[in-house]
N, C-alpha and C positions, 0 to 999 in steps of 0.2 A: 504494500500500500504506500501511494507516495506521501511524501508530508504534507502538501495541501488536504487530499482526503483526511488525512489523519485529526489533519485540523480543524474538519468540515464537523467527521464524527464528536470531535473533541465541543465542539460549541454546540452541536444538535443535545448531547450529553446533560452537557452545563446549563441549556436551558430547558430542557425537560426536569431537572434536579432542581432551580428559579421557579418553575409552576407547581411542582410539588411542597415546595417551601413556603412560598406567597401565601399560601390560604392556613400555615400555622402558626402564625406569629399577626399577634396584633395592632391594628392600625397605627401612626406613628399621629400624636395631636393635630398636623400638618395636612397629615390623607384625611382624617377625620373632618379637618376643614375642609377641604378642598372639596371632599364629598358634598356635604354642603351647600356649596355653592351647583354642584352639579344640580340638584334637587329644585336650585332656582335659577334657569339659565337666564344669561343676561350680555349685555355687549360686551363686561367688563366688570369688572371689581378694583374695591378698594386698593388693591396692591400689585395686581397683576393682571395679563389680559385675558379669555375667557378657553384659551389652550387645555392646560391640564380640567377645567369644570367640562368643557366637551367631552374630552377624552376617560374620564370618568363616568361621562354621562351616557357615552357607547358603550363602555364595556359592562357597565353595572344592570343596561337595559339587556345586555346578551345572554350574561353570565350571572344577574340576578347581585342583590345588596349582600356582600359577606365580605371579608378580603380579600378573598379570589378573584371575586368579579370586578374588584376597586383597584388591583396591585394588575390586574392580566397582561395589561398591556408594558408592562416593565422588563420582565423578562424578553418580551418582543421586538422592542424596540434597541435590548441592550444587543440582540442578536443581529437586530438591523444597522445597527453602528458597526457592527464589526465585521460584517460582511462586505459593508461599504468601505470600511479602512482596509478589507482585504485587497479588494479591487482597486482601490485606487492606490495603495500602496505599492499593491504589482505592475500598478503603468508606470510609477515615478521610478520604482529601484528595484523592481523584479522579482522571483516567487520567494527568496529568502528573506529578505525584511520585510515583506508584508507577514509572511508568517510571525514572525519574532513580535513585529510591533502588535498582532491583535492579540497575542498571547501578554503580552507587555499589558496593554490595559486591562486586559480580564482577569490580571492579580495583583490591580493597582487595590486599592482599598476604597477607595471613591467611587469606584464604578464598580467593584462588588456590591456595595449598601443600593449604588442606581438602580443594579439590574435585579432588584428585590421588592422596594419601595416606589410608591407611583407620585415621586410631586412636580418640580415645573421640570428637574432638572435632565431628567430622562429623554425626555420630549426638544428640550434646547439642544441639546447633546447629538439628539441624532438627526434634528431637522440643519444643524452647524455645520456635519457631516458631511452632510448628503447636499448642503450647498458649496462646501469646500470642494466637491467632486464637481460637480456640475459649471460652475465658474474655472476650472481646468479643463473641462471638457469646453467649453465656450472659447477658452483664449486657442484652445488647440486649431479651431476652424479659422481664428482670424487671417485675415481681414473681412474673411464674408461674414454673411448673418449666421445663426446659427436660432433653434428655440432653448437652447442650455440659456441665454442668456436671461430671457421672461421665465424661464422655470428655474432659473438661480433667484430672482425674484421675490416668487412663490415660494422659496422654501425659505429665505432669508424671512418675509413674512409670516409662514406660519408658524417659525422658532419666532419671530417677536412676539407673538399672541401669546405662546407660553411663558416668555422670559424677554422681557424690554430690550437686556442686551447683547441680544442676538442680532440687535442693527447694526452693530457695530462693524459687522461681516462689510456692512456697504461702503466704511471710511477704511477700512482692511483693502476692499478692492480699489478704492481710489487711490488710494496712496502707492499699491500695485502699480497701476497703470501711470501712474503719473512718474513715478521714479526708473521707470521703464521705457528706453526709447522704442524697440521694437513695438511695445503696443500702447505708447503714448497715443495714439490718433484713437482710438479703439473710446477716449475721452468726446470725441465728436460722432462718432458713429452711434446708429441707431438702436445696437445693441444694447452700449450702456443705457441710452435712456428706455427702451423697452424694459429691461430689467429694473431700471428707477420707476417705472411708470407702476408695474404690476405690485410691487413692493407696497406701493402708495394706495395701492387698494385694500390691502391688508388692516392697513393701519386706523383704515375707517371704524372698527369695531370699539376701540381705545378713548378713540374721539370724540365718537356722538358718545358715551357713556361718561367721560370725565366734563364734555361741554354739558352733561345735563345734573354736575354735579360739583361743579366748581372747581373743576381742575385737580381733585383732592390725589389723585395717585403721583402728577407733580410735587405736591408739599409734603404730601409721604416720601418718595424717593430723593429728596432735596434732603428731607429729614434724616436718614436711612444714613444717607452717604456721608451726613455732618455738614454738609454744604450750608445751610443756615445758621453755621455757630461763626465765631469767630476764628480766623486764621489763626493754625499755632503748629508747634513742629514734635512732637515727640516721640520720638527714635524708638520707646519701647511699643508704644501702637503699632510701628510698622514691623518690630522685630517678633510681635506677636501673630501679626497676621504673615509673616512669613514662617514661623515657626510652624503655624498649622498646618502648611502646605507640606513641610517635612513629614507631618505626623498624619494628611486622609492621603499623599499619595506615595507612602513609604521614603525614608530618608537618604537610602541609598538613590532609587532612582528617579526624585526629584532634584536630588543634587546633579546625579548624571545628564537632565535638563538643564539646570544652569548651567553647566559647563559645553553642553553643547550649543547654549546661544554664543558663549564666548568663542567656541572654534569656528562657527558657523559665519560669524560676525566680518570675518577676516575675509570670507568665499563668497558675497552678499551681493558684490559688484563685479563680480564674472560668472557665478553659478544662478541662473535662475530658480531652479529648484529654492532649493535657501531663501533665494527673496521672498520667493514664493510663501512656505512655510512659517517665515517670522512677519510677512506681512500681517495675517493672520496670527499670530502668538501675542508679539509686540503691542499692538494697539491696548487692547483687552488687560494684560497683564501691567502696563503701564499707566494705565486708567485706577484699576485700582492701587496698586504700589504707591501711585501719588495719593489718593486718598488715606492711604495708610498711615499716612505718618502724623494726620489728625485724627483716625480712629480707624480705627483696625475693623475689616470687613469682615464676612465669611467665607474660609476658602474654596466655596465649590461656586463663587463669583465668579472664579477663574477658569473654572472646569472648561467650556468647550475650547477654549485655547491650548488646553494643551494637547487638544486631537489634532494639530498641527505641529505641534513642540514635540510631540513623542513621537510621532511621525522622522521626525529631523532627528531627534536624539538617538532612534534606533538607526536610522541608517547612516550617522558618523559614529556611532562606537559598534554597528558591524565592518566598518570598512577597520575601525582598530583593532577589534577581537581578532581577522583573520589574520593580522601582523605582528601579535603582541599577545603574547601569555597574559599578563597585568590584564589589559580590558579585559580579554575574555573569563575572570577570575570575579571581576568589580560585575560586567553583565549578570553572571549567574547568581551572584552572590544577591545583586540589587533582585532579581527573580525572585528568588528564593525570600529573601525578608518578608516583602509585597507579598507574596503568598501565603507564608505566618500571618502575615498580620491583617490578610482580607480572612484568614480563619476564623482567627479572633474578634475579629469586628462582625463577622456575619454573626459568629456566635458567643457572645461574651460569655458563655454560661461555661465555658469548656476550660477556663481557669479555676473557678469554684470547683468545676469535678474534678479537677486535677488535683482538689482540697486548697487551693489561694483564697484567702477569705475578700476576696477582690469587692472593697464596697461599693451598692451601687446610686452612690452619688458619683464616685467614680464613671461611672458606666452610662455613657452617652446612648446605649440602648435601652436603659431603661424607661425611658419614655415610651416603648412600644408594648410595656407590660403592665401586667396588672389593672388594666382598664375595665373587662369585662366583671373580676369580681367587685371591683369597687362600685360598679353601675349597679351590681345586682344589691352590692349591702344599702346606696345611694336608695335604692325604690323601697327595702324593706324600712328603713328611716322613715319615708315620705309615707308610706303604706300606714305604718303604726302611728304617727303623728294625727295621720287625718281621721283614722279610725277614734284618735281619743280627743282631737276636735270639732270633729262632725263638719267637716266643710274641706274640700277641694285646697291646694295650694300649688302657686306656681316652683320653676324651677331658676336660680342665679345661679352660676358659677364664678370665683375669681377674674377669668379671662376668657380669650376665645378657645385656644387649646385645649384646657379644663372642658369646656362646653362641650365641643364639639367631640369630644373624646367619652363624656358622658354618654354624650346624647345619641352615640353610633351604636351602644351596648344594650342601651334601655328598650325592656322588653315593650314597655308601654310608655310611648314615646311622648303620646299628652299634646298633641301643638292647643297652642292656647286660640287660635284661631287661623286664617287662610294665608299660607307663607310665613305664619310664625316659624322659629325653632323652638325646639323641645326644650329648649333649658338657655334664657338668658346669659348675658354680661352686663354687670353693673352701668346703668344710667351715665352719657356722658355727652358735656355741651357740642364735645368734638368730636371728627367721626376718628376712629383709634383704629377702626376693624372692619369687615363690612355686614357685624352685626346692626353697627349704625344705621344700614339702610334698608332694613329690614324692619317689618312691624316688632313693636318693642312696647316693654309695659310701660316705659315712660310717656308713651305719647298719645297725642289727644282723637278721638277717633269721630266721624260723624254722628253726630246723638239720633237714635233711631227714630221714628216716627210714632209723635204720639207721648213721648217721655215730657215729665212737669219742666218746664222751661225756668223753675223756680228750683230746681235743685241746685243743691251748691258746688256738685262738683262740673259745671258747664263755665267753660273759660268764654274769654271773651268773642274766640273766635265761633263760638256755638259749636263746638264740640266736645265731646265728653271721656273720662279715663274709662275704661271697664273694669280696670287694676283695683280703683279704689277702694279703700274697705277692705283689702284684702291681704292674705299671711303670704308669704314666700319662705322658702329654705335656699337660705345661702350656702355656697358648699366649695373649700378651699383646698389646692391640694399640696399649700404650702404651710411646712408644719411653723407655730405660732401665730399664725397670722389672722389677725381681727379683720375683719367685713370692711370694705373704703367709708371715708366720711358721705361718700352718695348715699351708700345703704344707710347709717345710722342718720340721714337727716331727713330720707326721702321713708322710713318707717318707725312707726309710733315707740317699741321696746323691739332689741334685736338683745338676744341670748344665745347663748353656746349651747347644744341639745346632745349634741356626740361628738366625739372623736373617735376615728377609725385607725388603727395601724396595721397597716399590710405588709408581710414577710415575706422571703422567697428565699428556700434553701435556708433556714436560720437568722436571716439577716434581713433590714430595713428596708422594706423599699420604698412606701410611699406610706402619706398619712391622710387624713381625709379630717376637714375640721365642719361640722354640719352647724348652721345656725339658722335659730327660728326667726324671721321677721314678721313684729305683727302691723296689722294694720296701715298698708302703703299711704299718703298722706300726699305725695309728688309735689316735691320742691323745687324751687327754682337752681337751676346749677349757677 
């Protein structure tokens, strides 16, 4: 069997073992959102475009509400990246580095947790991909037209639907062409604006959805980035956020990334390939690095850039492995880690059986546990409350994650009325989330036909709460933490009713703080 087959089986393998896995591990706060939103489509949301809610919203209608049918498309998509980096890695540098390099990211540790969990970043990843292919298959026909041009596009497009910067592909390709004599002209020809044109249709969906809501995913992402604070320099923000890039894509061979920009760096202005490559790398990576240094990002910001950068990194330390015992010792070695450590990440559970009492505050997966029993003790609280009330109560959570993490588990789900969610977030003048734009108990509703126009709780606008008068269970799943000053102002007495502690393996995982609110009263924020 030759090694392309081998490698074919090897990834048919690895994501048949992703579709078995996806449906036993619990939704991550995140997919719980995002779910969500799938249940209320829309042009757009609070923070992002309406990509990953579609794509949640096909496979959950296919494959039915569980994590299977919310994660399906993960695994597919991780198998569509890599078929695509096979391919186009075999046009640039032939059947051996394409091999090396899709084996390279499939025991990166970043794109383990991808090819498992469904949020924007799976979807960016391989729509960056498959437009990195396509815009080389485009320059390849120049100076004629070609349709790679409108369908680089389209895909540049529908990665910005799921992740905003995935535009950046477009300043990646102008700087291409512009730094490039060969295909300098290729700037007046009809291709590039075909492909600016259909990109620009894309972006309709972001538009009408933030013009019908005051631009708020602007001041979110201005927000995000620090962009609205004042100018300042600190070395250990940026040393942080580069730190993490050592630790989701193994240390060995993200270093072997940096150092392949530096050899790379030297070949830039004779080697196409190379421009090629870091045009794409550079921009992205550069964007955030400068933000860094006033607040330290998250490093899978940087993720689709390095499906260009590892691309490059594999094929200047295969050309060194075949000359030099040392690379080919560092290659195996960076393998090898990266594979430990995509072990370990997919299953943190596998150091506790090894007996490491590894705590899981440590454990960045524990957010993906313990959801289900906490919803179920969550309903038995609410159950016996109302039973020894005699009256109905809604649901708060701390935040959106909390919520939406509840409210994915709950057998009875409760919406308090048409597009509710099953379990709010605290009242707030601003939108935070995009529970804000959704029906909420703080807000005032049309007063029905026929109600005493002399009741007191009709505001001025003639509309009325339906909240009012009524108890809520607030429910935190941060240990000590009291209800925000919204809840203790906006309900008449709030008391502590349980506290929950959840174990796993002997150990801490999570706590649950329940509180009664009585009597909503709706203040002014």
């Amino acid at each position: 069997m030759t090694a392309r087959r081998l490698l074919l089986a090897f990834l048919a393998a690895l994501t048949l073992l992703r579709l078995l896995i996806i449906g036993q591990i619990e939704l991550s706060p995140d997919e719980a959102y995002y779910f969500q939103w799938s249940e209320r489509l829309d042009w757009s949301y609070f923070s992002k475009g309406p990509g990953v809610a579609t794509a949640m919203w096909l496979s959950t209608n296919l494959f039915g509400i569980s994590e299977f049918g919310v994660r399906v498309l993960s695994p597919l998509l991780a198998l569509g990246t890599s078929l695509l980096m096979l391919s186009f890695a075999r046009r640039l540098y032939g059947e051996s580095v394409a091999i090396w390099t899709v084996l390279m990211i499939n025991v990166i540790p970043i794109f383990s947790v991808g090819g498992l969990v469904l949020t924007i970043d799976p979807l960016s990843i391989f729509f960056w991909m498959a437009a990195l292919y396509t815009v080389w298959l485009a320059l390849e026909r120049s100076p004629d037209f070609s349709l790679w041009w409108p369908a680089t596009g389209a895909l540049i497009g529908l990665g910005f639907l799921a992740k905003y910067t995935n535009a950046m592909q477009l300043l990646s390709i102008l700087l291409l062409l512009a730094v490039t004599p060969k295909y300098r002209r290729e700037l007046g020809r009809r291709g590039f604006y075909t492909m600016l044109g259909t990109f620009l249709v894309f972006t309709a969906p972001p538009i009408i959805w933030n013009a019908q809501h005051d631009w708020i995913t602007l001041h979110h992402l201005t927000a995000r980035g620090g962009l609205g604070t004042a100018a300042k320099f600190d070395p250990m923000e940026f040393l942080a956020f580069l730190g993490a890039h050592f630790g989701v894509y193994s240390p060995i061979l993200f270093g072997g990334m940096l150092v392949a920009i530096f050899w790379s760096w030297k070949r830039v202005a004779v080697y196409f390939k190379s421009r090629f490559l870091l045009a794409f790398t550079l921009p992205l990576f550069a964007l955030y690095l400068a933000l860094s240094f006033k607040q330290a990002g998250e490093a899978n910001w940087t993720a689709p850039a390095t499906m260009s950068l590892g691309l490059l990194a594999v094929a200047l330390w295969h050309d060194r492995a075949q000359e030099h015992r040392w690379a080919r010792r560092i290659a195996f070695a960076g393998l090898l880690v990266a594979f430990a450590m995509s072990l370990v990440t997919v299953d943190t559970e596998l150091p506790r059986r090894l007996g490491i009492p590894l705590s899981y505050d440590l454990d960045p997966s524990a957010r993906l546990r313990g959801w289900r029993s906490a919803s179920e003790k969550l309903e038995e609280v609410r159950n016996e409350f109302e039973a020894a009330h005699g009256q109905p109560v809604f649901l708060i959570a701390n935040k959106y994650g909390t919520a939406a993490s509840l409210a994915f588990y709950l057998r009875d789900r409760r919406a308090q009325g048409p597009g509710h969610p099953p379990i709010y977030v605290p009242e707030s003048a601003f939108p935070e989330n995009q529970y804000y734009f959704w029906p909420r108990y703080d807000e005032n509703v049309e007063a029905p036909a026929g109600n005493n126009p002399e009741q007191t709780y009709y505001t001025e606008e003639g509309g009325s709460n339906p909240f009012l008068g009524r108890t809520a269970l607030y429910v935190t799943d941060r240990a000590e933490e009291r209800p925000p000053s919204s809840i203790k102002r906006g309900f008449e007495r709030v008391e502590m009713i349980r506290c929950i502690d959840f174990s796993r393996r002997g150990l801490p995982l999570r706590q649950l703080r329940v509180f009664a609110c009585y009597n909503y009263r709706q203040v002014s924020l």
